[in-house]
N, C-alpha and C positions, 0 to 999 in steps of 0.2 A: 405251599410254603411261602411266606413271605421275604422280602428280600433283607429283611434284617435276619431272619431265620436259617435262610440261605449262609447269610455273610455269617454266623454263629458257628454252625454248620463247619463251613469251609475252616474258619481259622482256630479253631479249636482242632480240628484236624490235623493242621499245622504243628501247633504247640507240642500236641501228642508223639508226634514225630521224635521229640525232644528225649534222653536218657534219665535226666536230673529235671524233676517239674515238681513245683511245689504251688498249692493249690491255697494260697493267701485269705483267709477267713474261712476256709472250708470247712470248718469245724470236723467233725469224725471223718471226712471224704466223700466225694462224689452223691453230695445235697445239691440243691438248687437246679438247675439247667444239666449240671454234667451227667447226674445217674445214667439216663443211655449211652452213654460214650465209655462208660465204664472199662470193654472190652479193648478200647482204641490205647492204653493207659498199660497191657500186659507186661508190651518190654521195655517200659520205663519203669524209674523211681521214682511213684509218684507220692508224692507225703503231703499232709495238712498240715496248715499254720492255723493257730486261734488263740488271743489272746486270753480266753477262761478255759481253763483246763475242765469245765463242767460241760464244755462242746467237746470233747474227747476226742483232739485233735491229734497229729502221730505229734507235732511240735507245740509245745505253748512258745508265744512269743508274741512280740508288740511289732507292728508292720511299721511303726516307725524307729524301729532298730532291730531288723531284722537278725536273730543269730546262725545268720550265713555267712560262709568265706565271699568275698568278692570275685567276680567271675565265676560263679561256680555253677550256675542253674541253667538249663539248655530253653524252659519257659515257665512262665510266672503265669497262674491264674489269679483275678481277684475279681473278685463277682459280688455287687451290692457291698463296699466294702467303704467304699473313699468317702462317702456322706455321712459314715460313723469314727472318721477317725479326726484328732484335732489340730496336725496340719501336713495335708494333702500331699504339699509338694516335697516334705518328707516323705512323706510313705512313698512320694513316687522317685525320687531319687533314689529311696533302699531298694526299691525292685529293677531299677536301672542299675544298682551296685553289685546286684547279685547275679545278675544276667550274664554269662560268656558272650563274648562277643559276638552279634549275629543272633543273639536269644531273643526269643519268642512271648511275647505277655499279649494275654485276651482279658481283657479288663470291662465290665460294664459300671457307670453312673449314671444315678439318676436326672432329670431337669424338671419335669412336670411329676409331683410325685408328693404322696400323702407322708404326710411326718408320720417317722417311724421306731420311733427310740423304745424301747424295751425295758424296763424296772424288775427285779427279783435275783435270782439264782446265777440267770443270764445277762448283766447289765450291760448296756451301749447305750449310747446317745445317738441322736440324731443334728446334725451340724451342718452340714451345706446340700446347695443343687449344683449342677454343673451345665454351663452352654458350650456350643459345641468352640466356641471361641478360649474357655475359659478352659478347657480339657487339653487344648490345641496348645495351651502355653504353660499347663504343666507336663506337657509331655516333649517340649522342645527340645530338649537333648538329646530325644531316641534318633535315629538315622531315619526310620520311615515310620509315619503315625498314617492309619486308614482309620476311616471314622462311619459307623453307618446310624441313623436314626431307627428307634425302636418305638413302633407305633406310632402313624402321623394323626391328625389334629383330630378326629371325632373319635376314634378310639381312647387316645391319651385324655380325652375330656368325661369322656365314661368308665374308663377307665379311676378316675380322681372320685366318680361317686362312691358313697361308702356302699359295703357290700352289707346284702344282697345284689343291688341295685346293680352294681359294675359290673358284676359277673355278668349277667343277665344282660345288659345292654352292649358288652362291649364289643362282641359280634355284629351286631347292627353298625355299630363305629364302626368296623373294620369295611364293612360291605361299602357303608358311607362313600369312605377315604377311596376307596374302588371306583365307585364310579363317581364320585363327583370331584377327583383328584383335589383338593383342596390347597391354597397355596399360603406358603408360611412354615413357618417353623419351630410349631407346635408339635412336643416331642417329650415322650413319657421318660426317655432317657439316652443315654447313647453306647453301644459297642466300641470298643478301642480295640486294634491291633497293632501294637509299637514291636518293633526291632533294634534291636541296640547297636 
């Protein structure tokens, strides 16, 4: 397990912890990363936010005005979310508004990462990257921000070819980044853990 994997891991643990979790772009629930943790989620409320109701989400709603009371949510998920919406640091004040005090958000953005916008049934845009600088100061308000890198520099660069290709190499990146530790900060995206 890698150490971003690890840190995924651990704080999402956390979050689950929580009674009131609402899982921000999750479309129908536990897609993406969460499906195995499914089980960690029993004795909470956990519900989905999505702004098209065609992701058949438990909420339709726009993450930049969330239809949550204030203080109300114990942890916020939002996973691949923030590079599709059009401006960020609302959406992250609404997840900061809806959080109790002391609540939990496990957020990932992208930085190194293939445009990804979507056209049909389902539509989003695709709108920004984020550095670990530029995440650091939309999230200034929260009382503690941990931040982990996801995939360092040969993975995130195999990672960027189109696939077949990435799948197929990006193993080799990983081994790469192992032993020849590479320095920089070159990074496919980044893990947030904020506290309010």
């Amino acid at each position: 397990m890698t150490a971003w994997e690890k840190f995924f891991d651990e704080k999402i643990r956390l979050v689950a912890q929580g009674k009131e979790i609402l899982d921000v772009g999750g479309a129908g629930g536990f897609i993406k990363l969460l499906a195995p943790y499914r089980d960690l989620f029993k004795g909470s409320r956990y519900r989905s936010l999505d702004i098209s109701p065609e992701a058949h989400p438990d909420i339709v709603g726009d993450i930049h005005k969330l239809p949550i009371p204030d203080n109300s949510l114990d942890g916020v998920i939002c996973i691949c979310v923030l590079e599709h919406v059009e401006d960020p640091q609302k959406a992250i004040n609404e997840i900061r508004r809806t959080l109790k005090p002391g609540g939990k958000c496990l957020l990932y953005a992208p930085f190194l990462h293939p445009y990804h916008a979507r056209e049909g049934n389902y539509n989003y845009k695709d709108f920004y990257r984020y550095s670990k600088d530029g995440l650091a100061h939309l999230a200034r308000e929260f009382s503690k921000v941990e931040m982990a890198s996801v995939r360092l520099f040969f993975e995130t660069w195999f990672y960027l070819l189109p696939n077949p290709l990435g799948k197929i190499f990006m193993p080799i990146g990983r081994l790469l980044d192992l032993l020849l530790r590479p320095k920089g900060n070159q990074t496919s995206g980044y893990y947030l853990y904020l506290i309010k």
